[in-house]
VEXKEGU-497248 format. One record per residue (C-alpha): residue number from 1; residue in one letter; x, y, z. Coordinates in nm, 2 decimals. Example, Ala and Ser with C-alpha at 12.3 -4.5 7.8 and 13.67 -1.06 7.14 Angstrom:
resi, resn, x, y, z
1, A, 1.23, -0.45, 0.78;
2, S, 1.37, -0.11, 0.71;
end
This chain:
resi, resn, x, y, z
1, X, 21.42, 14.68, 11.36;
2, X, 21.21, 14.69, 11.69;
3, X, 21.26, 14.33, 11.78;
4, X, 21.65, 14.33, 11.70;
5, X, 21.68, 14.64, 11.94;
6, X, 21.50, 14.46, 12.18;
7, X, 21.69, 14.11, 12.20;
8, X, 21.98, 14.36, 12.22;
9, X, 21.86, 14.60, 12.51;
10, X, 21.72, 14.29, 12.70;
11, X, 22.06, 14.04, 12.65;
12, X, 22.25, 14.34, 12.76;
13, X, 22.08, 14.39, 13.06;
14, X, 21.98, 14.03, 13.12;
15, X, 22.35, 13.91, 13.11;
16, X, 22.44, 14.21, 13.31;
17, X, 22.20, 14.10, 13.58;
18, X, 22.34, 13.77, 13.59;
19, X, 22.65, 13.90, 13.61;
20, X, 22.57, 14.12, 13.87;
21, X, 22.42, 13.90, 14.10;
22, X, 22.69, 13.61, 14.06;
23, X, 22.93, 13.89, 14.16;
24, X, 22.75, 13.94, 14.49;
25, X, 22.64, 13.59, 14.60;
26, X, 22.99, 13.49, 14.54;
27, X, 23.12, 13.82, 14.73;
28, X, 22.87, 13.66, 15.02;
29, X, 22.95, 13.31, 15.06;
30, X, 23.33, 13.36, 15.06;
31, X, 23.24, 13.59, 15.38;
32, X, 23.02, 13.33, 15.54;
33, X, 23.30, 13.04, 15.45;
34, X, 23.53, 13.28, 15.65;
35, X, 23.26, 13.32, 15.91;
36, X, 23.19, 12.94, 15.92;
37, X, 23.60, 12.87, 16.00;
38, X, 23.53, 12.98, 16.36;
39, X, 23.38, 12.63, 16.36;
40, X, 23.57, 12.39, 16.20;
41, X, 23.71, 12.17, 16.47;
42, X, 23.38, 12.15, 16.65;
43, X, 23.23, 11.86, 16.70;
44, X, 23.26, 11.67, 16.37;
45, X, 23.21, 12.01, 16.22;
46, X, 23.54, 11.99, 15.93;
47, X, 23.67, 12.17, 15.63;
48, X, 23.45, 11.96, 15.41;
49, X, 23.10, 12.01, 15.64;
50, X, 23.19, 12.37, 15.64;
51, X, 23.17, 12.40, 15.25;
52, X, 22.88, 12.20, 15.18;
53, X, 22.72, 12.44, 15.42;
54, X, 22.82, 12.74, 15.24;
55, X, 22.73, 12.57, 14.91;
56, X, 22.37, 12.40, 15.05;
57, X, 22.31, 12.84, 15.16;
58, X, 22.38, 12.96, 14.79;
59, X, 22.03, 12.92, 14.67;
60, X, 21.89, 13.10, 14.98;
61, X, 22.14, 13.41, 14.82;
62, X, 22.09, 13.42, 14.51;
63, X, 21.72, 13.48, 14.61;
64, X, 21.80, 13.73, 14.85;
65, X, 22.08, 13.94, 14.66;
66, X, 21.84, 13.92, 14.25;
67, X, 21.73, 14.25, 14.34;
68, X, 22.00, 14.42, 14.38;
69, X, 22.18, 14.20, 14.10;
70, X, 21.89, 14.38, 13.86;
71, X, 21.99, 14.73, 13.97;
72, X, 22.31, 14.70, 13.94;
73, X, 22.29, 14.53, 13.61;
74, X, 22.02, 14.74, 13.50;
75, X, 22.25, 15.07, 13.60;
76, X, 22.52, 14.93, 13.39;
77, X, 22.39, 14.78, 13.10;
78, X, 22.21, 15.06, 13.00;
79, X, 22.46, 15.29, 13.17;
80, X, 22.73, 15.15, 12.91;
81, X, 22.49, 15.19, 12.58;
82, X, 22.41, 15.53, 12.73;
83, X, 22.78, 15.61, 12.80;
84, X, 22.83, 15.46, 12.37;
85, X, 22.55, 15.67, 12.27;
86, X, 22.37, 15.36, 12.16;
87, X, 22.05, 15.45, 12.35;
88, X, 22.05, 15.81, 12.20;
89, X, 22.06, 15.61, 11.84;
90, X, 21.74, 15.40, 11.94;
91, X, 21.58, 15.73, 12.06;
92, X, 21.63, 15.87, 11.67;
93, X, 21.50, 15.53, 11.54;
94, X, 21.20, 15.66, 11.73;
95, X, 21.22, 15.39, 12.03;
96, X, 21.08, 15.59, 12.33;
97, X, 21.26, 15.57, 12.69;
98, X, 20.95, 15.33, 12.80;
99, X, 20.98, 15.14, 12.52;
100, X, 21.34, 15.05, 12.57;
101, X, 21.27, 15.06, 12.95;
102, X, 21.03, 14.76, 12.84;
103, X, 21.28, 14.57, 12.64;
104, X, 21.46, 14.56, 13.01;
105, X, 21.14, 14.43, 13.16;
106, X, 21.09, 14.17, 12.94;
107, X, 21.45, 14.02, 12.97;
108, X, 21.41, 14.06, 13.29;
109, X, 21.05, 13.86, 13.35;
110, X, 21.21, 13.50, 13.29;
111, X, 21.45, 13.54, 13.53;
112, X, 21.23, 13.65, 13.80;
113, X, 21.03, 13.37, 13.70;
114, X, 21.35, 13.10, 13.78;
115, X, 21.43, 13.32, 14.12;
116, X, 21.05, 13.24, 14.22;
117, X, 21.05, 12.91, 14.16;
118, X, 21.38, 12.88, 14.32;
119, X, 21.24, 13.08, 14.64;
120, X, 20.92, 12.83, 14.68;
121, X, 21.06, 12.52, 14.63;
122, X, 21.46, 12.49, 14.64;
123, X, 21.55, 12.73, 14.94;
124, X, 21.32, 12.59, 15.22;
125, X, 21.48, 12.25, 15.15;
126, X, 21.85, 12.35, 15.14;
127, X, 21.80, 12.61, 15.42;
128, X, 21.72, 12.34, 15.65;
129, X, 21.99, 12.08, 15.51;
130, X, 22.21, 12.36, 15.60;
131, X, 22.10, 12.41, 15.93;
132, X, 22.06, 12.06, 15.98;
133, X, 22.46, 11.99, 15.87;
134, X, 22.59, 12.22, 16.10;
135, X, 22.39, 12.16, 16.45;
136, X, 22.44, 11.79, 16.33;
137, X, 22.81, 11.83, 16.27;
138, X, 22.84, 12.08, 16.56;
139, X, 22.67, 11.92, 16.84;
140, X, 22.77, 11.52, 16.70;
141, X, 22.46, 11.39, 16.58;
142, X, 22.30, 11.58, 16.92;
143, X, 22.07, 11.86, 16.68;
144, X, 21.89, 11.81, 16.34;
145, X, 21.67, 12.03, 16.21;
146, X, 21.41, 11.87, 15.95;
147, X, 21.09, 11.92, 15.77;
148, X, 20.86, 11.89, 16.11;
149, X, 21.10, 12.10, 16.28;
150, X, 21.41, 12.03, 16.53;
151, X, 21.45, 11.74, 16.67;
152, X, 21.74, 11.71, 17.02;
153, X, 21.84, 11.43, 17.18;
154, X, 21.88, 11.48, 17.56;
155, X, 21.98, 11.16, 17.76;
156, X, 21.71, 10.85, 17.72;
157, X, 21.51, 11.17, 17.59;
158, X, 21.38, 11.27, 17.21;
159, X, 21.25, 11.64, 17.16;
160, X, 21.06, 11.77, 16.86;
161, X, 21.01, 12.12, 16.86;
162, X, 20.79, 12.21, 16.57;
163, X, 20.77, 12.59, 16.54;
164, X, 21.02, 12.83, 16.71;
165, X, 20.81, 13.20, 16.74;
166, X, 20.94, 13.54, 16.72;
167, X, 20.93, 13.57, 17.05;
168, X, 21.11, 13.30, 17.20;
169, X, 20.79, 13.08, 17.28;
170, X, 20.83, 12.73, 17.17;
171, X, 20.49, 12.56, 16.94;
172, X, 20.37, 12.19, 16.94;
173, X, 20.65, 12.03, 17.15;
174, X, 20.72, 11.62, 17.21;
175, X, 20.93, 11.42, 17.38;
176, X, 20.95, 11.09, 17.37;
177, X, 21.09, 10.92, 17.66;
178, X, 21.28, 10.63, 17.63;
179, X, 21.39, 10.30, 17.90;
180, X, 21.72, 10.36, 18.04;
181, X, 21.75, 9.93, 18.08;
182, X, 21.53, 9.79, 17.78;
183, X, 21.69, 9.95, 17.46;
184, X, 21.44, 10.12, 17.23;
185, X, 21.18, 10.09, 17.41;
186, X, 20.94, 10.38, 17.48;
187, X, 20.78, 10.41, 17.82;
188, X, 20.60, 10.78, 17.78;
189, X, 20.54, 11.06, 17.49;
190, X, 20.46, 11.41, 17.65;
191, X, 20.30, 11.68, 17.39;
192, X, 20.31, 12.06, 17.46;
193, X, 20.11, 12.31, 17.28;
194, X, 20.33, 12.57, 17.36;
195, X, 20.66, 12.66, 17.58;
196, X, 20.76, 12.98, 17.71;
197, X, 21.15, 13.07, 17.87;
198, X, 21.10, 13.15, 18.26;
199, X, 21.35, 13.13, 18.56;
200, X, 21.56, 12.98, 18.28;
201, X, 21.35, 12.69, 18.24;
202, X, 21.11, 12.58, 18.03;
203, X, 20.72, 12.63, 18.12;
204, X, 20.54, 12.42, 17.91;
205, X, 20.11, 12.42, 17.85;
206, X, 19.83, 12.20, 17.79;
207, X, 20.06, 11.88, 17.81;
208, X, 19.90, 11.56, 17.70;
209, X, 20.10, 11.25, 17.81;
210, X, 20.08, 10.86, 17.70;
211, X, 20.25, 10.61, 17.93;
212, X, 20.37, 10.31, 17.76;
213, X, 20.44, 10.05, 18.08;
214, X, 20.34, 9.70, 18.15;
215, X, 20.20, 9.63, 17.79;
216, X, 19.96, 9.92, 17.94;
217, X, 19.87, 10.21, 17.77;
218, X, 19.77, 10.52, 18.02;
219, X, 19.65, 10.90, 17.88;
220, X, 19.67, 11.18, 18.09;
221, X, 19.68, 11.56, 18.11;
222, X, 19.85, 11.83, 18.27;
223, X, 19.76, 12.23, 18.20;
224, X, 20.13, 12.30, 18.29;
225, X, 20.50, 12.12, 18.41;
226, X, 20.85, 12.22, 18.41;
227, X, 21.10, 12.05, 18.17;
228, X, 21.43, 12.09, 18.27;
229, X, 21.62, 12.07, 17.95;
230, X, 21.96, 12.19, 17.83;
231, X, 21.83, 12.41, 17.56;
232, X, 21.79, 12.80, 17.55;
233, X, 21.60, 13.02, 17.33;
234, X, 21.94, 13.09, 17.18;
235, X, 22.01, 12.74, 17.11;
236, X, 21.66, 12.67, 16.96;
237, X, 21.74, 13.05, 16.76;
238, X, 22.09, 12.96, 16.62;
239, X, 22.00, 12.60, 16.48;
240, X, 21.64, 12.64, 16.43;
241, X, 21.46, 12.75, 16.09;
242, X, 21.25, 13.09, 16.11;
243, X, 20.92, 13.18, 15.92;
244, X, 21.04, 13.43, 15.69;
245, X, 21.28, 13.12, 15.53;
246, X, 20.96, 12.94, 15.47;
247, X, 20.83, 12.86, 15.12;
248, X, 20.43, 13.10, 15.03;
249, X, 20.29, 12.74, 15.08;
250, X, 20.51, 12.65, 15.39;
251, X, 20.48, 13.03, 15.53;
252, X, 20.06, 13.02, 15.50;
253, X, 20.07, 12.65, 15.68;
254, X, 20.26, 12.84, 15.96;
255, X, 20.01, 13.18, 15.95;
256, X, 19.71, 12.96, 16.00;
257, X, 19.89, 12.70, 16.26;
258, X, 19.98, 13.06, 16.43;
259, X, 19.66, 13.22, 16.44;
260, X, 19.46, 12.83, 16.57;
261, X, 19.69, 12.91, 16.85;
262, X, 19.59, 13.29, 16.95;
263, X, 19.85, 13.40, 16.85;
264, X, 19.99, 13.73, 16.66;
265, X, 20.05, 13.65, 16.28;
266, X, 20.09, 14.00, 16.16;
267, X, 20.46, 13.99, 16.10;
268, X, 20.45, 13.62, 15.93;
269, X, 20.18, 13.78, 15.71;
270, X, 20.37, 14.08, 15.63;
271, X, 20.62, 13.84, 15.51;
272, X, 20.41, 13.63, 15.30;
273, X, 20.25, 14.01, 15.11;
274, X, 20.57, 14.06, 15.06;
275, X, 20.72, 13.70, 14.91;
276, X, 20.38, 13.75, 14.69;
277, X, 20.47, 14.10, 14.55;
278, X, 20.85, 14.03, 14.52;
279, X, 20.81, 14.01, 14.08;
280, X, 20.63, 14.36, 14.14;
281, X, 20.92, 14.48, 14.37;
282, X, 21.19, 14.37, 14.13;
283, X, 21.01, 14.52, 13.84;
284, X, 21.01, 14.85, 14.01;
285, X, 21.36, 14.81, 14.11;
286, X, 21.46, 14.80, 13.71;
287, X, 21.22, 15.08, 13.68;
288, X, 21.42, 15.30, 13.94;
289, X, 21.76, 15.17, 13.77;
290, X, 21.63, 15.25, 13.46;
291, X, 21.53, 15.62, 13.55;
292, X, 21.83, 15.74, 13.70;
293, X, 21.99, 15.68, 13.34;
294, X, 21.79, 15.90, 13.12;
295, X, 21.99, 16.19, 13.26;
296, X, 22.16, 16.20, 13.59;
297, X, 22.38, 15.90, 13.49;
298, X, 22.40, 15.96, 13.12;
299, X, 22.74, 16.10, 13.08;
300, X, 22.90, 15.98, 13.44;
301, X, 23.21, 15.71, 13.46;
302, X, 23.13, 15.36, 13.50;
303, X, 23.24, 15.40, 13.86;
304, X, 22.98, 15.65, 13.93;
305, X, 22.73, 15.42, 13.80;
306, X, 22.85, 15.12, 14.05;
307, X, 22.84, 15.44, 14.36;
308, X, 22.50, 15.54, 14.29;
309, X, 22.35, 15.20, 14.23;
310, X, 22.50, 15.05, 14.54;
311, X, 22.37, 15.35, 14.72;
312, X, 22.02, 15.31, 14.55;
313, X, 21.97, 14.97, 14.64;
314, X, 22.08, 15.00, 15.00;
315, X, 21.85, 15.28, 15.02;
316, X, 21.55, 15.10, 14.92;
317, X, 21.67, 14.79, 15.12;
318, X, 21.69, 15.00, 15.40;
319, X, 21.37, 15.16, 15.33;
320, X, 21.19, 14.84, 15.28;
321, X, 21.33, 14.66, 15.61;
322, X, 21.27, 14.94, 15.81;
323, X, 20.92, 15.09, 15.68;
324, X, 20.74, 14.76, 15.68;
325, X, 20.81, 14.65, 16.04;
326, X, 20.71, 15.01, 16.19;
327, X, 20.36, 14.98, 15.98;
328, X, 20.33, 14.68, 16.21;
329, X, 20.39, 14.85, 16.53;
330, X, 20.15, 15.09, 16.46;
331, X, 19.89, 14.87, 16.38;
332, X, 19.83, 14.89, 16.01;
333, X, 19.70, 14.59, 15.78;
334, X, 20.03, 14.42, 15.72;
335, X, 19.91, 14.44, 15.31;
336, X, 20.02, 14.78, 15.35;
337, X, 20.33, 14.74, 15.53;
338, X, 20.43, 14.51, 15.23;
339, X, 20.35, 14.72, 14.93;
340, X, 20.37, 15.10, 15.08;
341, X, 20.77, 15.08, 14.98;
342, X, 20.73, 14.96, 14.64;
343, X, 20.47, 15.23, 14.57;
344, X, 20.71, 15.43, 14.74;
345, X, 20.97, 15.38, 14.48;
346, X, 20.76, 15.38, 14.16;
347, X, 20.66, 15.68, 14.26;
348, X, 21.05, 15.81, 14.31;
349, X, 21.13, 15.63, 13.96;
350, X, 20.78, 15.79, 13.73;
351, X, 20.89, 16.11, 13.88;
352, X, 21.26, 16.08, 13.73;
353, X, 21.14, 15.95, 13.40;
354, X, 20.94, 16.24, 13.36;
355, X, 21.15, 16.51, 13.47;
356, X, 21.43, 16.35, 13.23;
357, X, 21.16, 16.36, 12.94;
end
């Protein structure tokens, strides 16, 4: 009897979740297909370019809006069998709240599974074919953005930027400069460990430059040089790919490639805690659904189910986004920044469980 209420509790809420989260991914992308119109007629930037853009982003969305797809369908799947009196029958059967809370879980596990595997090694690639179709498309053939960053082409000039930082400073920059007479052939490579925005050019550092001239190959250094490229930090923002869209693999390459540098990886690292303990998150997310319907939401209108879970999961999105970043500020480990919200809400749902006991 325990295992038939289970496959029914966790289809219910599983299908529910999928449901859920369709609902909202598909609610997103028709806003950024409107949003993307404002571009159409841009360069080579079309109708076509603009929904393989929206489509190449949907993976990126799914990831992002599964959390709130398992509250919502947690709130009404189990709002519904509540509302049928089908979890008071399971209750008589002798099924306790945990133990159906559990069938939810386990439904549940798979998925978050899928949305993992889908977060480490399907979104960093179509994130960046996105990005790469529309500052190709926008800027005619002028902008990609690739695996080893964003490449520009700027008269007989190639730039490679490969990391774009928080703030604004530019990481490992090349250009390769080509002959303005002899086609294809490259007469000097510069290399740039870092670039920083000032007097609205760039500054560039520790530049370490090949010549290529007379079948003669010269090496030379420079600690710093003005480039005088068309390119803004808002440029290099709009069409390049940040940290927080990187893969756990990709996103501890960048940590490390940060920290070699002297720079401050606190934020990237906060990012990676929290990619790590996004199963845990999601988990306590169902939990938190879960406990407002053992008897706030027990006898309330579907509506009022879809009011209170939208409002829940904005909360703890809000809470989340906002918490973590101020741990920073204040200088604590980033590890706590990550998990403090998620304790947080575990906290909020064991306290509802047990009051609703």
């Amino acid at each position: 009897m325990y295992k038939v209420v289970d496959k029914y509790v966790g289809r219910n809420v599983a299908s529910m979740v999928v449901f859920c989260t369709i609902g909202l991914v598909s609610l997103s992308s028709l806003i950024k297909f409107v949003d993307q119109l404002r571009n159409v007629g841009r360069g080579e930037f079309d109708f076509v370019a603009c929904m393989q853009y929206v489509l190449l982003t949907v993976p990126g969305q799914i990831v992002m809006f599964f959390p709130l797809g398992v509250l919502l369908g947690t709130v009404l799947a189990l709002g519904n069998l509540a509302s049928t009196s089908e979890l008071i029958a399971m209750q008589a059967l002798g099924k306790s709240k945990m133990r159906i809370v559990w069938s939810a879980c386990k439904s549940v596990i798979p998925l978050i599974v899928a949305i993992m595997l889908t977060s480490e090694f399907v979104v960093p690639d179509f994130e960046k074919r996105a990005e790469s179709l529309i500052s190709e498309a926008v800027s005619n053939g002028q902008v990609a953005v690739t695996s080893r960053g964003i490449w520009f082409r700027e008269g007989n000039s190639f730039i490679n930027i490969a990391y774009f930082m928080s703030d604004g400073d530019l990481q490992s920059v090349t250009r390769y400069v080509f002959s303005s007479t002899i086609p294809k052939r490259l007469i000097r490579s510069e290399s740039a460990s870092k670039g920083s925005w000032k007097d609205n050019k760039w500054e560039m550092e520790d530049i370490k430059i090949i010549s290529y001239e007379d079948d003669v190959i010269s090496r030379s250094t420079k600690e710093r040089d003005i480039w005088d490229i068309n390119l803004t930090p808002n440029n290099v923002e709009v069409v390049g790919v940040h940290a927080n869209e990187l893969s756990i693999s990709g996103l501890h390459e960048y940590i490390n490639y940060v920290t070699k540098n002297g720079q401050k990886a606190d934020r990237y690292i906060l990012e990676l805690y929290r990619k790590v303990i996004s199963p845990i998150t999601v988990l306590v997310v169902l939990l938190l659904a879960s406990s407002t319907i053992f008897g706030p939401l027990r006898s309330s209108s579907m509506g009022a189910r879809i009011v209170v879970g939208i409002l829940v999961g904005f909360t703890f999105y809000a809470v989340n986004e906002i918490l973590a970043p101020f741990t920073i500020f204040y200088g604590v480990p980033p590890i706590i920044g990550a998990v403090m919200p998620t304790l947080i809400v575990l906290a909020v749902s064991v306290v509802l469980l047990r009051r609703n006991n």
